[in-house]
C-alpha positions as CSV (number, residue, x, y, z in Angstrom):
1,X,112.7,97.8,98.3
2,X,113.3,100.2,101.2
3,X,117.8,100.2,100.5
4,X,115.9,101.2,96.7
5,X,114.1,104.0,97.9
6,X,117.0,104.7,100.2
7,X,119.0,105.1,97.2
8,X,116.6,107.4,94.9
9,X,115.4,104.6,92.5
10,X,112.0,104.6,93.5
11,X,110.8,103.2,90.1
12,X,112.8,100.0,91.1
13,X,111.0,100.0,94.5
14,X,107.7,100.7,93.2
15,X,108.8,97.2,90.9
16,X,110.0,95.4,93.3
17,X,106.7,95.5,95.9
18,X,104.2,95.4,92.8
19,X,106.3,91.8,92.1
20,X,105.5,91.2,95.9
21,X,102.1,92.3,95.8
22,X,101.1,89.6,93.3
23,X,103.2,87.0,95.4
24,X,101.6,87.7,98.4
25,X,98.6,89.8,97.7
26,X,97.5,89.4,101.5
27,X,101.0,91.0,102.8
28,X,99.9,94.2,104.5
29,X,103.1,95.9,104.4
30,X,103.5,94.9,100.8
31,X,100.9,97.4,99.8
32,X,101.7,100.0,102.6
33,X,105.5,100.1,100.9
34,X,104.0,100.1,97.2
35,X,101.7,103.3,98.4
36,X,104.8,105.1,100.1
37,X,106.5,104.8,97.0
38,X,103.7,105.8,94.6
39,X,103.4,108.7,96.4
40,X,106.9,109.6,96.4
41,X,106.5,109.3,92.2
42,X,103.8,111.5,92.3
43,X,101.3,108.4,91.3
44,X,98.8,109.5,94.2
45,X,95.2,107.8,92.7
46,X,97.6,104.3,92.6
47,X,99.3,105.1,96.4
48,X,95.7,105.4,97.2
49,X,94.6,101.8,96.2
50,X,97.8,100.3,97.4
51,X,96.9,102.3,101.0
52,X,92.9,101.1,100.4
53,X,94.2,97.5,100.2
54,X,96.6,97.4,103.4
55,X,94.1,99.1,105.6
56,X,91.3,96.7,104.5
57,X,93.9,93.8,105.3
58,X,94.6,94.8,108.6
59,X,91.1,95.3,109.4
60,X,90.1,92.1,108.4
61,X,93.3,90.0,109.4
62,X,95.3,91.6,111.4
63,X,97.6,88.9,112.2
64,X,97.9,86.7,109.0
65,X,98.4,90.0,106.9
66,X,101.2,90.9,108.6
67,X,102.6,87.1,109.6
68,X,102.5,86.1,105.5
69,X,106.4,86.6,104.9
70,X,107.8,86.2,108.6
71,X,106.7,89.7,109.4
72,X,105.0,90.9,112.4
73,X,101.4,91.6,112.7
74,X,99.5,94.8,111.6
75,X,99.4,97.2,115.2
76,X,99.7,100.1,113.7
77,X,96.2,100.5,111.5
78,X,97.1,104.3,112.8
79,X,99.9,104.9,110.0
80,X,97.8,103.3,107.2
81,X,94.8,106.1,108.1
82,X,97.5,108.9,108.4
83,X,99.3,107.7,105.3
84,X,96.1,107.5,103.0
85,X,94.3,111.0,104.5
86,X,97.6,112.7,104.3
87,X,97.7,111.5,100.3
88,X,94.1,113.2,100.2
89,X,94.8,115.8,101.5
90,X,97.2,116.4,99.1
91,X,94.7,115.2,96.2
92,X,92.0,117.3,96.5
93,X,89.8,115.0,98.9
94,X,88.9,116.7,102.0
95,X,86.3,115.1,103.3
96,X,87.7,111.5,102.8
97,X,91.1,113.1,104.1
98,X,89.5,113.8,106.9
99,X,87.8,110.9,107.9
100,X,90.6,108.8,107.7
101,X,92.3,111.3,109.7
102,X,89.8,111.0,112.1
103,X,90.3,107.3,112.6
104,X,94.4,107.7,112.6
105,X,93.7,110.0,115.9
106,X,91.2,107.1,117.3
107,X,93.9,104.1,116.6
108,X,96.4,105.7,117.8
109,X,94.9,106.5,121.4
110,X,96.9,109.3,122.4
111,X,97.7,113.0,121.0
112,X,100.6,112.9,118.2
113,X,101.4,116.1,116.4
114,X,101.7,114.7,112.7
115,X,98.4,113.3,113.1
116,X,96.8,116.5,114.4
117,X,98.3,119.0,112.1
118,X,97.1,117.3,109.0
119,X,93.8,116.8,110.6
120,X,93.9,120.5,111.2
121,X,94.3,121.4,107.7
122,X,91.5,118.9,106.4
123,X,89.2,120.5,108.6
124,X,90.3,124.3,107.7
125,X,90.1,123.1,104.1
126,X,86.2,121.4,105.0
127,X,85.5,125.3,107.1
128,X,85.8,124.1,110.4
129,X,87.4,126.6,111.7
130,X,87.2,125.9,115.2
131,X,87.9,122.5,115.4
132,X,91.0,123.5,112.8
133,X,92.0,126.0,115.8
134,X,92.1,123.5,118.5
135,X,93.9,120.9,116.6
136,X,96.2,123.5,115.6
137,X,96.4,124.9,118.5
138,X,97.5,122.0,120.9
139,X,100.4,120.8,117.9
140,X,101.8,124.1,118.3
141,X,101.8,123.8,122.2
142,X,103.2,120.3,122.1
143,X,106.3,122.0,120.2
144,X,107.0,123.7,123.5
145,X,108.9,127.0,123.7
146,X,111.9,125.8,121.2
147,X,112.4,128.6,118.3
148,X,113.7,125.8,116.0
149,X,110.4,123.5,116.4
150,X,108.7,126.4,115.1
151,X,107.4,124.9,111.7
152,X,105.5,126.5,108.5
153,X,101.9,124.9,109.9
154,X,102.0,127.7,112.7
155,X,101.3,130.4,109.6
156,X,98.3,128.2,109.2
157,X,97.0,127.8,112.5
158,X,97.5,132.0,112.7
159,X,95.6,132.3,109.6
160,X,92.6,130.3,111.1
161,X,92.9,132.1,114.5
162,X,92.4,135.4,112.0
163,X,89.7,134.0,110.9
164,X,87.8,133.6,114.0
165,X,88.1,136.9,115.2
166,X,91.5,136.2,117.0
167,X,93.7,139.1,115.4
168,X,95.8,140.2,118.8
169,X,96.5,135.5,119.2
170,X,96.8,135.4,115.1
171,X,99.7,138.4,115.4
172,X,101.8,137.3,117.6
173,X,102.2,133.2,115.9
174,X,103.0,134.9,112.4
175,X,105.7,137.0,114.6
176,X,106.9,134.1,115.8
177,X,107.0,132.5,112.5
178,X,108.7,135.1,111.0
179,X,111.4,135.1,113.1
180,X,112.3,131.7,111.9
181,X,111.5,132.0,108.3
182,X,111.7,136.3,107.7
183,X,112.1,136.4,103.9
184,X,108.6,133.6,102.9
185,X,106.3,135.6,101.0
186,X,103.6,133.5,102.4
187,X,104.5,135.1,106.0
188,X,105.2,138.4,104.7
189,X,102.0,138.6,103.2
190,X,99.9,137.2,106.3
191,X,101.9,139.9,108.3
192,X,100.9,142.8,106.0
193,X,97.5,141.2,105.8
194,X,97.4,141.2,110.2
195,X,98.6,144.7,110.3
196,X,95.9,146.0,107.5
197,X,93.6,144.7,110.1
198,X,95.1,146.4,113.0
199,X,95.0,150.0,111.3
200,X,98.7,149.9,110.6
201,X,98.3,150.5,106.3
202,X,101.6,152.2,105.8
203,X,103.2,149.0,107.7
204,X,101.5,146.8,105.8
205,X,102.0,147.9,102.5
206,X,105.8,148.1,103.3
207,X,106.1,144.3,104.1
208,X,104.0,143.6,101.2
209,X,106.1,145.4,99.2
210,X,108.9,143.6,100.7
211,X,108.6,140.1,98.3
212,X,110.2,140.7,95.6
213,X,107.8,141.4,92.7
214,X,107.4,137.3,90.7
215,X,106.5,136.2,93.9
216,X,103.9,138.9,94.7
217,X,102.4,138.3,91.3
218,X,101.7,134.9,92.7
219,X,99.3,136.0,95.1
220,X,97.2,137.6,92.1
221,X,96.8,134.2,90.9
222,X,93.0,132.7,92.3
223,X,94.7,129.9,92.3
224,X,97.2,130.2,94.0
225,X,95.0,131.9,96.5
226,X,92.3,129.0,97.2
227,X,93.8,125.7,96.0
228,X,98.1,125.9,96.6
229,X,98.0,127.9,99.8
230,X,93.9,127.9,99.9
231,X,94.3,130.9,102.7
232,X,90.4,131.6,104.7
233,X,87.9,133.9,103.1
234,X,89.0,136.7,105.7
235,X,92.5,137.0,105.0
236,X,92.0,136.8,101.3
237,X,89.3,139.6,101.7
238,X,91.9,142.0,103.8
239,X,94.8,140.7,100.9
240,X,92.7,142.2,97.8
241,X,92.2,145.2,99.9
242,X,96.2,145.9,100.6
243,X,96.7,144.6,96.2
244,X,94.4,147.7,95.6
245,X,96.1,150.3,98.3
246,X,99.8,149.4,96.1
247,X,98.5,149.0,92.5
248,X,99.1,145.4,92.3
């Protein structure tokens, strides 16, 4: 199945470990694999039963689950949790997302950046701000000082540092970003939206001015706004104020 999804056929995979799910319905990995590939066909409500099944194996039977076909036992109830809240996240569920979040961070026992960035975003998404900050916070420190580990999350975590009052903290991440990713409209609008706040209008309506005019329609959309990049309640507040200022 895995050479499959290797190759691009993931409708062959998806096949394949739905054959081996009946064979060997108590086969944890059987329905981790069938969930990784539903998700990679888009087929998130399935990849979220397949997910629901392999974490309910390995809490019950951890070693018989995994021992069924030779393989080795479930130790890693930590994936399943990140695996199924990150599919929530994506779906709409932010709540659930992030309780199963919550449990990835507890079975896995130590920080890990994957886990704490999407945990970040469930609780932005569920308006906690603060605890959004920290977790966002501490992935972006565990990247270290490395211009190429800067990653598209940190717009997120300035975004939430806006939020909370933090406008001098907020600036300087979406600098940063933008000195690794200069033409995103996403980051030139959060800068233009940073420097509104900061009493520089002329700059900001400049660098708003400065995505090309489909893509600044986009952020006319509501949404856009609060479900695809679902930006805080501040920033979108100082956005409709810079729309007004350039006639958009």
């Amino acid at each position: 199945g895995r050479l499959l999804e290797m190759q691009g056929n993931s409708f062959a995979a998806e096949r394949i470990y739905a054959r081996l799910t009946k064979i060997s319905p108590r086969f944890i990995y059987g329905w981790s694999n069938l969930g990784n590939t539903q998700v990679i066909l888009g087929k998130l409500d399935s990849a979220d039963e397949a997910y629901t099944n392999s974490i309910n194996l390995c809490v019950s039977d951890p070693d018989t689950g995994g021992k069924l076909l030779g393989a080795k036992p479930c130790d890693d109830l930590y994936i399943l949790y990140l695996n199924r809240g990150s599919l929530r996240l994506n779906n709409g569920q932010y709540a659930a997302a992030l309780s199963d979040l919550e449990l990835a961070d507890q079975y896995r026992g130590k920080l890990d950046a994957t886990i704490l960035q999407n945990r970040a975003r469930a609780r932005e998404l569920t308006s906690d701000y603060k605890g959004a900050d920290r977790d966002y916070t501490l992935s972006i420190q565990m990247a270290g000082s490395n211009p190429k580990e800067i990653a598209p999350f940190w717009l997120r975590g300035a975004l939430v540092k806006f939020q909370l009052g933090e406008s001098i903290e907020a600036l300087d991440l979406v600098r940063r970003v933008e000195g690794r990713f200069p033409e995103a409209p996403e980051v030139r609008a959060a800068l233009a939206v940073l420097l509104w706040k900061r009493g520089d209008e002329d700059g900001a309506r400049r660098k708003f001015l400065e995505i090309p005019d489909l893509a600044r329609r986009k952020f006319l959309d509501e949404e856009y706004l609060r479900v695809t990049i679902a930006w805080p309640p501040k920033c979108l507040g100082v956005l409709r104020e810079i729309q007004t200022a350039v006639g958009d």
